[in-house]
N, C-alpha and C positions, 0 to 999 in steps of 0.2 A: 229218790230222796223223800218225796210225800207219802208214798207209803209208810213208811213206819212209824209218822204222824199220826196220818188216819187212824192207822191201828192200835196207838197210844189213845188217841181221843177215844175212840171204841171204846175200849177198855176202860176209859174215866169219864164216862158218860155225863158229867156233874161237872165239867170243868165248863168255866166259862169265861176265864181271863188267861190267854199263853202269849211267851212275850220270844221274840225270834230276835236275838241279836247277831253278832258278827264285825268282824272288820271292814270297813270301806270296799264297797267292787264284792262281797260274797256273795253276794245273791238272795239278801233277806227280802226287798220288797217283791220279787220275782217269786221268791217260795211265799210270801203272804197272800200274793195275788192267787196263786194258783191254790193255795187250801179254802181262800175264799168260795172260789170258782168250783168248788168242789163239795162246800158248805154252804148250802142257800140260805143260812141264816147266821152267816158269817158276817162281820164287820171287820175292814183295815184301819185300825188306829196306828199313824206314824208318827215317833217322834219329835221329826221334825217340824212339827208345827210348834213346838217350846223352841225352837233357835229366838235368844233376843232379838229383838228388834235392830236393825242396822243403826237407827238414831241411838240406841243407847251403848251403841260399841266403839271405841277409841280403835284408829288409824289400826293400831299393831293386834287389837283383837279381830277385827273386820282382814287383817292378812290371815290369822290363824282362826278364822270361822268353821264353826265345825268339832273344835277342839272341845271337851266337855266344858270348859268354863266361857263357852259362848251360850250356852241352850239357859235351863230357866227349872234345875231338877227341883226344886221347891214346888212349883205349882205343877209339875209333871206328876208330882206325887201324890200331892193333894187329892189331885183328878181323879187319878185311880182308883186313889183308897174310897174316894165316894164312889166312885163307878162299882167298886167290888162291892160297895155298902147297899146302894141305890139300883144297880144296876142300870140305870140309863146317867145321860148327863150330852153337855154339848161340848166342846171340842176344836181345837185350834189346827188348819192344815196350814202346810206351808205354799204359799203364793210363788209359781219362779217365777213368775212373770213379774211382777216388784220387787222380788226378792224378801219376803217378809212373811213371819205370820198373818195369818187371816183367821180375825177369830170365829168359834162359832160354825165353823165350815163343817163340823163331820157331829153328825148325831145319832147318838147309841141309844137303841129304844131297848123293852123289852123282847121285843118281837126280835131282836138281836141274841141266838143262843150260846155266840162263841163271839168276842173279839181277840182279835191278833194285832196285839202290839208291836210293831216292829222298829227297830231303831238302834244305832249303835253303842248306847253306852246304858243301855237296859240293865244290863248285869254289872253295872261298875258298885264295886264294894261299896265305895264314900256314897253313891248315893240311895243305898239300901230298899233298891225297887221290888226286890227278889222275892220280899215274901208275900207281894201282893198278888202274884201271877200262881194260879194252880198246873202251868207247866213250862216251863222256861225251856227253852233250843237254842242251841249257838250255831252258826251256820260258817263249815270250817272251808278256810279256803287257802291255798299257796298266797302269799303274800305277794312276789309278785307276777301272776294270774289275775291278784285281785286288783293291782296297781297299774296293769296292763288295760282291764275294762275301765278303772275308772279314767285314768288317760284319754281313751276311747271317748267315755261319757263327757267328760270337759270339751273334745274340739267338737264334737255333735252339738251338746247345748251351748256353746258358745263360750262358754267360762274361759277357755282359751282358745286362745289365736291360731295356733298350730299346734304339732308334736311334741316343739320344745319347748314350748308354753308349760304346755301342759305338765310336764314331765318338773319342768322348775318349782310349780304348785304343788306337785306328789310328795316332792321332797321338801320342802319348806310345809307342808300342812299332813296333807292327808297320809303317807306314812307314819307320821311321829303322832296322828291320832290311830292308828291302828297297831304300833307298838304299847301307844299308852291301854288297850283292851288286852294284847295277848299279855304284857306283864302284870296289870293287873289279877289274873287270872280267871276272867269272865266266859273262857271254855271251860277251866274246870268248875265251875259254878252253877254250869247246865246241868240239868236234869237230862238231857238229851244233847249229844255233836253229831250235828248231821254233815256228811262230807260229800 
C-alpha cells in the first residue's frame, strides 16, 4: 500500500501537506506511521487531538464521542491553513491516558518537509478541509474487517470490558461514525483509495 504513495510524493515533489483519512479500524494511523518512518522529514499530525474536551461534552455526546460533532473542525482548520501559510505551528495530541486533548504536544517546524495528517473526518464535505492538503488518501477497508480490529482495539485499551462490551460500542458509536464518512462520500473525494 505505501508504495504508490511514495511514488505519488516522488512525483510532487513540492507537496507538503497529505491528509490520510478512512473509517474506524482502516488502518490510517499505521499507513501514517510507516510513511513517516520511511520520510525522515516527516511529521504525524492526528486529528485527534481537536476531540472536545470531555468537560465540555453532555452525557449523550460523551456516549457518541468520536462522532464528527464531538471534535473542534473550526480550530482544526484554522491550524492548517496557518500551517500551509507559516509552515510551522504547534499542535494539540490526544492524551489516552486522561482521556483529553493535550495542547501543544506536537510541533511542526520547517525542518519538517512533509506532514501527514491523519484522522477520520478529514474529507468530510461540511467541514471543507480538502483544499488545504496538496494530497488527500482514503484508506479503504471491509467495514466489518474494520469493526472486527477496532473491537479488538477497545478490549486491549480498556475501553471495554470484554467482546460484548465492545461490540455494544461498535454499534451505538463507531459504526454509525463510519457510515456517516462512507455516505458522505469522503472515498470519492480522494485523490488517492488505497486498499
Amino acid at each position: 500500500m505505501i508504495e504508490p504513495i511514495l511514488k505519488a510524493l516522488h512525483q510532487r515533489p513540492d507537496t507538503h501537506m497529505i491528509a490520510i483519512a478512512g473509517i474506524p479500524g482502516s488502518g490510517k494511523s499505521t499507513l501514517a506511521r510507516e510513511i513517516a518512518s520511511r520520510i525522515p522529514s516527516a511529521v504525524v499530525l492526528p486529528m485527534d487531538g481537536y476531540h472536545l474536551p470531555r468537560a465540555k461534552l453532555s452525557p449523550s455526546d460523551l456516549a457518541r464521542r468520536g462522532a464528527p460533532h464531538t471534535f473542534d473542525p473550526v480550530s482544526l482548520r484554522r491550524d492548517l491553513a496557518s500551517l500551509k501559510e507559516l509552515k510551522t505551528g504547534s499542535f494539540p495530541a490526544f492524551d489516552h491516558a486522561v482521556k483529553d486533548p493535550e495542547p501543544d504536544a506536537i510541533r511542526v517546524t520547517r525542518r519538517h518537509r512533509l506532514v501527514i495528517v491523519e484522522g477520520l473526518y478529514l474529507l468530510l464535505g461540511a467541514w471543507n478541509l480538502t483544499p488545504l492538503f496538496d494530497l488527500t488518501l482514503f484508506v479503504d477497508c471491509d467495514l466489518d474487517k474494520a469493526m472486527a480490529r477496532v473491537a479488538r482495539r477497545h478490549v486491549v485499551s480498556g475501553i471495554a470490558t470484554d467482546s460484548g462490551d465492545a461490540q455494544r460500542r461498535i454499534a451505538s458509536n463507531d459504526r454509525l461514525n463510519a457510515m456517516i464518512i462512507l455516505e458522505d462520500g469522503c472515498r470519492e473525494r480522494a485523490d488517492h483509495v488505497l486498499s
